[in-house]
C-alpha atoms as an extended CHARMM CRD file, in Angstrom:
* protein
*
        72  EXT
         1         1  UNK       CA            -12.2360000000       48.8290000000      -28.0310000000  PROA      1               0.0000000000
         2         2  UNK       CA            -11.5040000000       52.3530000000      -27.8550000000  PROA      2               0.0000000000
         3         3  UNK       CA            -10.7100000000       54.5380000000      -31.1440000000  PROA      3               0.0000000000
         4         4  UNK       CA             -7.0930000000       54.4490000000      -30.3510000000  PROA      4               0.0000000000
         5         5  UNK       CA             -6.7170000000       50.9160000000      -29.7340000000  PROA      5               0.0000000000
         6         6  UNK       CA             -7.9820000000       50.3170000000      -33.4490000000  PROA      6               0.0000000000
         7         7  UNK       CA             -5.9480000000       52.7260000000      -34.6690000000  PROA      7               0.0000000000
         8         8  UNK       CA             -2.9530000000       51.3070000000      -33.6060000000  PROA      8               0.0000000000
         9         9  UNK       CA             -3.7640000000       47.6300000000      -34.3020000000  PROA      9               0.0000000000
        10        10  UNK       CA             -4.4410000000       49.1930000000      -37.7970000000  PROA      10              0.0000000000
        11        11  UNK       CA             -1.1000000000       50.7480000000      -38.0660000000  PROA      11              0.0000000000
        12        12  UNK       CA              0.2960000000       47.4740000000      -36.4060000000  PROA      12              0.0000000000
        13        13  UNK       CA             -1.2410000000       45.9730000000      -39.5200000000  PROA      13              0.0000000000
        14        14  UNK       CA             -0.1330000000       48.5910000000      -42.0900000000  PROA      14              0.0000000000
        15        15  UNK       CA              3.7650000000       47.7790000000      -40.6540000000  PROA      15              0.0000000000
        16        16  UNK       CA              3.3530000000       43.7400000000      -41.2040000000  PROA      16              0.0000000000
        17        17  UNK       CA              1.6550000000       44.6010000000      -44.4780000000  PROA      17              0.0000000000
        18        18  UNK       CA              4.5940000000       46.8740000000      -45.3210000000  PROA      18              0.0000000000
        19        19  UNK       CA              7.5400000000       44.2700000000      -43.7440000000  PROA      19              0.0000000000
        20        20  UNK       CA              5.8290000000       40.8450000000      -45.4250000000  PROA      20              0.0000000000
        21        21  UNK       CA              5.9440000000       43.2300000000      -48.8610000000  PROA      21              0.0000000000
        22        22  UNK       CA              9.8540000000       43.5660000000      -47.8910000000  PROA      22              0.0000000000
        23        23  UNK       CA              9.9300000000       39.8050000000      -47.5890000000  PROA      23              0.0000000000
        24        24  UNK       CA              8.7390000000       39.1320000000      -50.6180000000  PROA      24              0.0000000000
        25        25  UNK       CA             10.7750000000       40.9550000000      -52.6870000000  PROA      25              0.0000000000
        26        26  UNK       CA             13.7770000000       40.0800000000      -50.5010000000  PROA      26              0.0000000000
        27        27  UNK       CA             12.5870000000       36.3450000000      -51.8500000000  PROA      27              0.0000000000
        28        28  UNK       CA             12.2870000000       37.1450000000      -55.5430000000  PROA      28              0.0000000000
        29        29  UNK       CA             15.8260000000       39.1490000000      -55.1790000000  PROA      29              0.0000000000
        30        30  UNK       CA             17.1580000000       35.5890000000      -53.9000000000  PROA      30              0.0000000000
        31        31  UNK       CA             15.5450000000       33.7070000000      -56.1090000000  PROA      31              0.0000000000
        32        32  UNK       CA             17.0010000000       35.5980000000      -59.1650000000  PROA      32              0.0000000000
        33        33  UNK       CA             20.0270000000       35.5950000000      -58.0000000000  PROA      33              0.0000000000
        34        34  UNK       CA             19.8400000000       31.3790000000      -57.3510000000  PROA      34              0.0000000000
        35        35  UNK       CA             18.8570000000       31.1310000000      -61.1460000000  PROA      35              0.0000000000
        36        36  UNK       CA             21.4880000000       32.9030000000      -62.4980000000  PROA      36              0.0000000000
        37        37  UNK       CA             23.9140000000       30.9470000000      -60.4040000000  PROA      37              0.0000000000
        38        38  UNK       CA             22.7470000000       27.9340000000      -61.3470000000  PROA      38              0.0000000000
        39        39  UNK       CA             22.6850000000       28.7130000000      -64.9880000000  PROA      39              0.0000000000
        40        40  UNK       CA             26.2900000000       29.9710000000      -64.7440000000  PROA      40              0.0000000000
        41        41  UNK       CA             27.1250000000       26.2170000000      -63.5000000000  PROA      41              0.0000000000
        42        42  UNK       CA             24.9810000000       24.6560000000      -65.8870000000  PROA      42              0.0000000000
        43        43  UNK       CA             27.6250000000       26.7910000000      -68.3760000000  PROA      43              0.0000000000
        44        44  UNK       CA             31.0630000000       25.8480000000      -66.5660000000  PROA      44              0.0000000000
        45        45  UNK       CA             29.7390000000       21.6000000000      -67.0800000000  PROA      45              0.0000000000
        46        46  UNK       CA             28.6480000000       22.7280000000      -70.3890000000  PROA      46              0.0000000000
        47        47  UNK       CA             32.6440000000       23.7710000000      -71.3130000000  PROA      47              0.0000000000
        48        48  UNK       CA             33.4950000000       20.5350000000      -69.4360000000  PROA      48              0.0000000000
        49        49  UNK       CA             31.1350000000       18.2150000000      -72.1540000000  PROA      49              0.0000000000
        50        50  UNK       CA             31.9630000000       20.6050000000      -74.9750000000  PROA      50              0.0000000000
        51        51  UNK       CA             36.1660000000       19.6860000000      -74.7090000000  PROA      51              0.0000000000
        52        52  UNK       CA             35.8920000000       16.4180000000      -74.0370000000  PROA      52              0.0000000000
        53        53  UNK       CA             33.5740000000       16.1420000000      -76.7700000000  PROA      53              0.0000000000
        54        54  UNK       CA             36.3780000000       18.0140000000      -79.2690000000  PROA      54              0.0000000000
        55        55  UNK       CA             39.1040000000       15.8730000000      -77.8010000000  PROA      55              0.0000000000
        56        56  UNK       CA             37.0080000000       12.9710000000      -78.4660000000  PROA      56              0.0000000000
        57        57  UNK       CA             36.6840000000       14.0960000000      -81.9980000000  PROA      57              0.0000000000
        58        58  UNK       CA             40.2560000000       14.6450000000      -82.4860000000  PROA      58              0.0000000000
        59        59  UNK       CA             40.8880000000       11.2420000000      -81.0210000000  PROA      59              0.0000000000
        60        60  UNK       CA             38.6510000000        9.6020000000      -83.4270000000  PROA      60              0.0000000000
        61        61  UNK       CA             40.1560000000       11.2170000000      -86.3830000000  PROA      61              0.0000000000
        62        62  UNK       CA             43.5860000000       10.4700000000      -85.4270000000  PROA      62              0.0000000000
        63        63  UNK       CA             42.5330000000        7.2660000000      -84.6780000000  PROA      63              0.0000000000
        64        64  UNK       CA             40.4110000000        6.6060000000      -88.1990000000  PROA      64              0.0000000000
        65        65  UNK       CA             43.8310000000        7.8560000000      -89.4900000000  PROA      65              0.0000000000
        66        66  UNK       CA             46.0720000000        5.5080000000      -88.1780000000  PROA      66              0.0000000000
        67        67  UNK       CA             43.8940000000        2.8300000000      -89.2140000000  PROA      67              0.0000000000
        68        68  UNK       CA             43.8430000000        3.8200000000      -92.6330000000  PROA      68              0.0000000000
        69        69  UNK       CA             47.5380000000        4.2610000000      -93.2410000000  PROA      69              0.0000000000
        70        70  UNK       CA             47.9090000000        0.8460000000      -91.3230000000  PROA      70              0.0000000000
        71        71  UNK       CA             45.5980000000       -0.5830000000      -93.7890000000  PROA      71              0.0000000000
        72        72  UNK       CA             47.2700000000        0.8160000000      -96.8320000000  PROA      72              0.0000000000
């Protein structure tokens, strides 16, 4: 193997290094950007449980009420 030929498998090397680096940040760029989405969706079903929750309240106390003044 001749001087040059090392050389440029080294810088060969050096690129891949330099291009798999790229990848990986790439990847934790994606994944950061998967997390947030999914916690914005976990938020949105969230709202969803939230109202139905309060209209579930408000049903029950309109509900309790009727009762009572039925009872009276």
């Amino acid at each position: 193997m001749t001087m040059s030929d090392r050389q440029e498998k080294q810088k060969k090397l050096a690129e891949l290094r330099e291009a798999i680096a790229r990848l990986e940040a790439q990847l934790e760029v994606d994944k950061e950007l998967e997390l947030h989405q999914a916690i914005d969706h976990l938020d949105e079903h969230f709202e969803v449980v939230e109202t139905k929750f309060n209209n579930l309240k408000i049903f029950w106390s309109s509900l309790k009420s009727d009762w009572r003044s039925h009872k009276s």
